[in-house]
C-alpha positions as semicolon CSV with decimal commas, in nm:
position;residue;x (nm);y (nm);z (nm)
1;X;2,050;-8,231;0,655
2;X;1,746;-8,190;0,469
3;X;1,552;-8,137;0,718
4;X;1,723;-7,849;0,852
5;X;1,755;-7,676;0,506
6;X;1,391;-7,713;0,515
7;X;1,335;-7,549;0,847
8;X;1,578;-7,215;0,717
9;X;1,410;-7,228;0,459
10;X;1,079;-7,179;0,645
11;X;1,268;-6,974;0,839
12;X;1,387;-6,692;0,590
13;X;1,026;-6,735;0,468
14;X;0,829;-6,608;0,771
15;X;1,086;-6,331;0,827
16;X;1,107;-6,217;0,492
17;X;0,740;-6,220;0,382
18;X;0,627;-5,950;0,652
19;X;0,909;-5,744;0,543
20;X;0,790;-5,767;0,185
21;X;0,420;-5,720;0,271
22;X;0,506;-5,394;0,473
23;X;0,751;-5,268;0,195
24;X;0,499;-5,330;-0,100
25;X;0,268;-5,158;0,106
26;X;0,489;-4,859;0,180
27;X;0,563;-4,808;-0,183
28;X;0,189;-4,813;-0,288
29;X;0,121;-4,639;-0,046
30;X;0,389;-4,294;-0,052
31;X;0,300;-4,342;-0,462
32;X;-0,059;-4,303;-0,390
33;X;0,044;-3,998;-0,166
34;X;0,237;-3,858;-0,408
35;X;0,000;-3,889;-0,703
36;X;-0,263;-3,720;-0,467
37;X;-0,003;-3,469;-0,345
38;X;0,032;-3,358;-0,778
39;X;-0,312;-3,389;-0,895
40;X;-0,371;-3,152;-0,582
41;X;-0,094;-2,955;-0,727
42;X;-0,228;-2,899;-1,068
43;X;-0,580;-2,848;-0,975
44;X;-0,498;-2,552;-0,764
45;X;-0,730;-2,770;-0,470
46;X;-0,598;-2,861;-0,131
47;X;-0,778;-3,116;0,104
48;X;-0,804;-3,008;0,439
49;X;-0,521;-3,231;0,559
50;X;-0,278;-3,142;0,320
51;X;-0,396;-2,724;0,382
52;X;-0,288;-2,754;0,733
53;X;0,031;-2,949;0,700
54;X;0,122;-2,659;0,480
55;X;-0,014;-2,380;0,719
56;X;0,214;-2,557;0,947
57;X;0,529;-2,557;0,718
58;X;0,510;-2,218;0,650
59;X;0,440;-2,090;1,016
60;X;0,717;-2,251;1,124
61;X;1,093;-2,092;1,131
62;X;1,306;-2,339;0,924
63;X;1,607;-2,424;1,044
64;X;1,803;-2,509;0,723
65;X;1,802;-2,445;0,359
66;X;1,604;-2,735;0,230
67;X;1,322;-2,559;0,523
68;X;1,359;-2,285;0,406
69;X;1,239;-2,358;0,006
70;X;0,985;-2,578;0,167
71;X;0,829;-2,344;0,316
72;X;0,884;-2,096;0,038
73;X;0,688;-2,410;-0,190
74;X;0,405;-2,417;0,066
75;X;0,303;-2,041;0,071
76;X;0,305;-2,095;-0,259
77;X;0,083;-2,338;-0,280
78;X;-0,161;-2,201;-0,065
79;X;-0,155;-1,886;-0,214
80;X;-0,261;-2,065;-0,553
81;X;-0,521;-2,238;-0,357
82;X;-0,616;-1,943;-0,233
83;X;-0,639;-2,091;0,094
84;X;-0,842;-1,826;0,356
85;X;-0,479;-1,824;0,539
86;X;-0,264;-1,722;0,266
87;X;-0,279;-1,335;0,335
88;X;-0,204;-1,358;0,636
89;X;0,100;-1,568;0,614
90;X;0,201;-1,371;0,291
91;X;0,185;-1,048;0,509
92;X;0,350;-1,216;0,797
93;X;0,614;-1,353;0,514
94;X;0,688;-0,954;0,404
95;X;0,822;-0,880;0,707
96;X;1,091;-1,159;0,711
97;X;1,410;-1,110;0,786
98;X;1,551;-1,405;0,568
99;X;1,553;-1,225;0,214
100;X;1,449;-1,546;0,002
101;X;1,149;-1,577;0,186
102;X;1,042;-1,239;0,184
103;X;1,087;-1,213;-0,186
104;X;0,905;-1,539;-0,238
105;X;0,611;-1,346;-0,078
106;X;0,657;-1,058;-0,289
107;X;0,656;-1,268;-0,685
108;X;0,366;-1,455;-0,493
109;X;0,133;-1,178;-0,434
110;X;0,227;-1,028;-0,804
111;X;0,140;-1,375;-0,907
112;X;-0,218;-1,287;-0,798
113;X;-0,266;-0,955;-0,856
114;X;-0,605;-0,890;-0,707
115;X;-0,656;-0,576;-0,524
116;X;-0,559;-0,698;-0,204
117;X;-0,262;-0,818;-0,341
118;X;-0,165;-0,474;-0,460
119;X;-0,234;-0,332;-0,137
120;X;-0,048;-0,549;0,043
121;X;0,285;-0,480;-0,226
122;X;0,224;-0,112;-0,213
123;X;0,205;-0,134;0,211
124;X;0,543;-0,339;0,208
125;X;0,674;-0,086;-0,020
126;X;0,596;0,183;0,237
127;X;0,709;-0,012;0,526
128;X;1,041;-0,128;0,348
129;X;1,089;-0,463;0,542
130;X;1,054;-0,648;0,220
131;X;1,351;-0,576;-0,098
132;X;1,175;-0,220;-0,226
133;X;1,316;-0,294;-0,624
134;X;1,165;-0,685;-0,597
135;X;0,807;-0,500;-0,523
136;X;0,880;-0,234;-0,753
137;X;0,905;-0,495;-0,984
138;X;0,594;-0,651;-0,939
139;X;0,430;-0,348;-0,948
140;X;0,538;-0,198;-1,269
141;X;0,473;-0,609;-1,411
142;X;0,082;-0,555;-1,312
143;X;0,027;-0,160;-1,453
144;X;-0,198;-0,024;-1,529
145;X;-0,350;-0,191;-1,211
146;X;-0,192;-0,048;-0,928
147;X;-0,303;0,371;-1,089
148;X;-0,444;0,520;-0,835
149;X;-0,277;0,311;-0,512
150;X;0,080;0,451;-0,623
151;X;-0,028;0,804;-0,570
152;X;-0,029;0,869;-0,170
153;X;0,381;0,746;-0,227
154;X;0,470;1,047;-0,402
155;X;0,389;1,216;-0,039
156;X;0,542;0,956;0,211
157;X;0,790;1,141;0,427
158;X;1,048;0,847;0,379
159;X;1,219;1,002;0,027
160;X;1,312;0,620;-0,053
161;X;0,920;0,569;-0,097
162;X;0,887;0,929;-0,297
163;X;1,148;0,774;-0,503
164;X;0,948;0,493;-0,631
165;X;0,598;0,643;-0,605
166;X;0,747;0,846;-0,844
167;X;1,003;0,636;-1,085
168;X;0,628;0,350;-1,086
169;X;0,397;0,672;-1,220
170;X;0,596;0,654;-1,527
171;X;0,317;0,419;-1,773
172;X;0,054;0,657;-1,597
173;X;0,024;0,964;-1,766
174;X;-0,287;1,083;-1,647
175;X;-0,227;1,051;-1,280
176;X;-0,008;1,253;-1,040
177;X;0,127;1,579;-1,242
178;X;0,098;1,813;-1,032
179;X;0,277;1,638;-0,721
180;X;0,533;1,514;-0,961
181;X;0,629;1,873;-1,052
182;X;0,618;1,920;-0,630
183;X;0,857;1,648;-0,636
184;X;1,138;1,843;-0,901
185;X;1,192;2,057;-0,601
186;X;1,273;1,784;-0,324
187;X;1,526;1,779;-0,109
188;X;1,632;1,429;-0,175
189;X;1,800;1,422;-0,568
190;X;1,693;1,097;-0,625
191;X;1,364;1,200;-0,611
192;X;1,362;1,484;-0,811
193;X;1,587;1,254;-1,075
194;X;1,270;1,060;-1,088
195;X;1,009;1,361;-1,107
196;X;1,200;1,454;-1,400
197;X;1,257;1,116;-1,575
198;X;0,861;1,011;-1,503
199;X;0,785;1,383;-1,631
200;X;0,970;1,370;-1,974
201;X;0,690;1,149;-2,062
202;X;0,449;1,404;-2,035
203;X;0,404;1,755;-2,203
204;X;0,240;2,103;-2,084
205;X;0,402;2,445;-1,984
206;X;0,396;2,358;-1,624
207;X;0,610;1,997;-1,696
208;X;0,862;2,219;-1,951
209;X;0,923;2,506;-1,688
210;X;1,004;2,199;-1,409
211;X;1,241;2,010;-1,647
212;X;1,391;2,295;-1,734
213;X;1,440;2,403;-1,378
214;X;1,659;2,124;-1,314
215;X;1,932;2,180;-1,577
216;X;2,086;2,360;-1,312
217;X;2,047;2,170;-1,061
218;X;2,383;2,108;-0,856
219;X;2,389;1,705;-0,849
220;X;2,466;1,581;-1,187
221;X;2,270;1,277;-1,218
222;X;1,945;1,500;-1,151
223;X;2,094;1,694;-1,466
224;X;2,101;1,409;-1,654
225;X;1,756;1,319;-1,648
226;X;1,647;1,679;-1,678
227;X;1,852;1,696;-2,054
228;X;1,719;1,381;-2,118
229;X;1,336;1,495;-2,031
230;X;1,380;1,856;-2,193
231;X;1,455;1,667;-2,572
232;X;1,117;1,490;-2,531
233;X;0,913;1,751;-2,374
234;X;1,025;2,051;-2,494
235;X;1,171;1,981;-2,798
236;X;1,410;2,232;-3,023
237;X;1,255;2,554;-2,793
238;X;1,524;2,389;-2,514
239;X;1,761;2,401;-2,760
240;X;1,939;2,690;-2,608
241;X;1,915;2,579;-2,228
242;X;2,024;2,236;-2,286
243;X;2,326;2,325;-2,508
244;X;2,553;2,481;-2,201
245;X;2,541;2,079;-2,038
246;X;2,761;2,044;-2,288
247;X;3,038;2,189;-2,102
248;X;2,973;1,987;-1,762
249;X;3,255;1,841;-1,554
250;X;3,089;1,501;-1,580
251;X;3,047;1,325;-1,906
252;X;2,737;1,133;-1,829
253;X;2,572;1,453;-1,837
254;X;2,742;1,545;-2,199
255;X;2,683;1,248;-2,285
256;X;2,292;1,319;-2,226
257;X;2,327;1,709;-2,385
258;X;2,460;1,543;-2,710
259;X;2,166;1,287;-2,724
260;X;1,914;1,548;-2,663
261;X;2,051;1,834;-2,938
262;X;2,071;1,519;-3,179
263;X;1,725;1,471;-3,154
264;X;1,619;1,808;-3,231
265;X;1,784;1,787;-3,578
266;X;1,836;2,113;-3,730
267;X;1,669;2,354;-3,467
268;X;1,940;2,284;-3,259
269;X;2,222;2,447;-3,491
270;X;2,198;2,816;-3,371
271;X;2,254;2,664;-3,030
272;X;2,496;2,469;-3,110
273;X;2,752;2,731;-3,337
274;X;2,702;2,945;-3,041
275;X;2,881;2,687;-2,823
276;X;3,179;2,724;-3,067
277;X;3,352;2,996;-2,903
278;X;3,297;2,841;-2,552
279;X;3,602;2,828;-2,364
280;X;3,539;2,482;-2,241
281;X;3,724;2,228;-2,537
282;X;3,466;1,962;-2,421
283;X;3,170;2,227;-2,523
284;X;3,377;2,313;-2,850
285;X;3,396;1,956;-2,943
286;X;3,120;1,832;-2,854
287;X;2,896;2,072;-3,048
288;X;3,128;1,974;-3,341
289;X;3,028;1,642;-3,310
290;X;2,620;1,650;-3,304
291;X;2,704;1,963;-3,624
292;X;2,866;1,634;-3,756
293;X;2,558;1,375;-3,628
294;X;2,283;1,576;-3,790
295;X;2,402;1,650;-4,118
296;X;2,538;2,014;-4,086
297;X;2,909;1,991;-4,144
298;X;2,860;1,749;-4,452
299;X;2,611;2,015;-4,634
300;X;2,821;2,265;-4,536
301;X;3,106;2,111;-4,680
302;X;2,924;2,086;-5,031
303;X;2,791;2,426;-5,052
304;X;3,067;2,670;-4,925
305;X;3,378;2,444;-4,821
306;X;3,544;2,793;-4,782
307;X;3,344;2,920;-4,508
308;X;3,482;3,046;-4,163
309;X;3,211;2,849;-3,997
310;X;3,346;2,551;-4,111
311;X;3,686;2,571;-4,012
312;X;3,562;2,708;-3,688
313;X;3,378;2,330;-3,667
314;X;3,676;2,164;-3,764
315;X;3,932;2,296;-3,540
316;X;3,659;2,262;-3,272
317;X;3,625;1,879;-3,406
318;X;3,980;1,786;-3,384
319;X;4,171;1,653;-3,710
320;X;3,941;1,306;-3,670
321;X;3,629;1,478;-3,753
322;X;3,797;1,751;-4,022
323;X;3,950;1,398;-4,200
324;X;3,609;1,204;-4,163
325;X;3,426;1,523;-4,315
326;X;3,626;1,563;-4,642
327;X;3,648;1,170;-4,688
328;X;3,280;1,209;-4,732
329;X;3,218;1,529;-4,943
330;X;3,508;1,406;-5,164
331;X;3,256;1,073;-5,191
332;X;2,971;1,305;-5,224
333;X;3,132;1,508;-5,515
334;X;3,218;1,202;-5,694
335;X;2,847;1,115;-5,728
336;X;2,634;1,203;-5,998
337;X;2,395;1,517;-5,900
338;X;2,101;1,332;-5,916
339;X;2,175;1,120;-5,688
340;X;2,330;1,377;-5,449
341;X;1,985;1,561;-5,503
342;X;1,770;1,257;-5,375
């Protein structure tokens, strides 16, 4: 009996020591791998192996999802690495058709944001293969760095790429006036809603006299951004232009009219009794409401609470605004003068 526990024994023993040998050796082995794998990682350095298992990765389709952010890993990687083959499997990448890779291409090459980088962003945002608002993105994240490259996009025949040639010249205010102002009478509104918006960054007769221009113009988000631009370019002289927006069917665009007359303070007010007597209630009480905003009905109030001009405001205000009004000069009258006077 002893004897054959002793040969089992001996048994067990030859099968199971291999087995051990080549596991311990496996796990030393993938650890040593994988230590190599995440120095190369962190140094930024590939070994010539490891480059061309990931040139392989990424050239390949992938068939499932787990491929897919493997081989979104590996271009990144070797674009870190700068590996010679990265550009040209980051340009082959911008023309994917999966989405995820494409876009992992795109936040790769604004990762590096050399010039050929930039090129290749502002080529895939001509071509429009590749997400246009992910590369938008990446451009506006490097300014002032792409300058100069945005400008032949502001005369692309495809009005998508006018559209963000123009809505990226925005930080640059030195480049591309006088195609911008071109671009207020497009054909496409969402360009010219652009032109304008980029423009009300800017000043000059020739900017005022475009922004102005597109008060009228018949789509109402393009109106928008014009009333929004004429406050900061113009100032109080568009008082009088932008005040009739007050009366427009959509209330985005009042919205925007109210904003704008706000910000010109008191140089709006002739404007803005004039609108008074429109026929349009939204024009009546909205006028009421920036007299209210920027001080005019509460001085008024004080000095001549009699005066036609006030009720006119009021019953253009509604009761709300008449209530809200003498709440406060009642407050106001309670003070001491001094304190009203500072």
């Amino acid at each position: 009996m002893d004897e054959l526990a002793l040969r089992v024994a001996i048994a067990v023993i030859a099968v199971a020591l291999p087995a051990w040998v080549v596991l311990a050796l496996t796990v030393v082995l993938g650890r040593a791998r994988y230590d190599r794998t995440r120095r190369e990682q962190r140094s930024g350095v590939l070994g010539e192996r490891e480059a061309r298992r990931l040139v392989r990765r990424v050239s390949r389709p992938p068939r499932t999802d787990w491929g897919r952010w493997r081989r979104i890993s590996a271009l990144s990687r070797l674009t870190r690495a700068q590996h010679p083959s990265a550009r040209r499997l980051l340009r082959r990448s911008l023309a994917n058709p999966d989405t995820k890779i494409a876009t992992a291409a795109i936040r790769a090459l604004g990762e590096v944001g050399d010039a050929w980088a930039i090129d290749l962003l502002v080529s895939a945002l001509r071509d429009g293969n590749a997400p246009r608002s992910r590369i938008a993105a990446e451009l506006e994240h490097l300014a002032p760095a792409p300058g100069a490259e945005l400008l032949p996009l502001l005369r692309d025949p495809d009005p998508a790429v006018r559209f963000w040639g123009a809505t990226l010249l925005g930080p640059y205010p030195e480049l591309g006036e006088t195609s911008l102002i071109a671009l207020t009478w497009d054909s496409d509104p969402n360009v010219r809603a652009a032109a304008v918006e980029t423009l009300g960054r800017r000043s000059g007769h020739a900017v005022a006299a475009a922004t102005l221009a597109l008060l009228d113009d018949p789509l109402w988000f393009v109106r928008l951004h014009a009333a929004r631009s004429a406050g900061n370019v113009v100032g109080a002289a568009a008082a009088s232009s932008v005040a009739p927006l007050l009366s427009d069917r959509q209330w985005w665009v009042r919205a925007a009219a109210k904003d704008a007359l706000r910000g010109m303070g008191a140089d709006a007010v002739p404007a803005l009794v004039s609108m008074l007597v429109h026929p349009d209630p939204f024009a009546r009480n909205g006028a009421a409401e920036v007299l209210q905003d920027i001080g005019f009905v509460d001085a008024l109030a004080l000095e001549s609470p009699g005066s036609p001009l006030l009720e006119r405001i009021y019953a253009a205000g509604g009761d709300g605004l008449r209530e809200a009004a003498e709440l406060r000069t009642a407050a106001g009258k309670k003070r001491p003068r001094k304190a009203r006077a500072a």
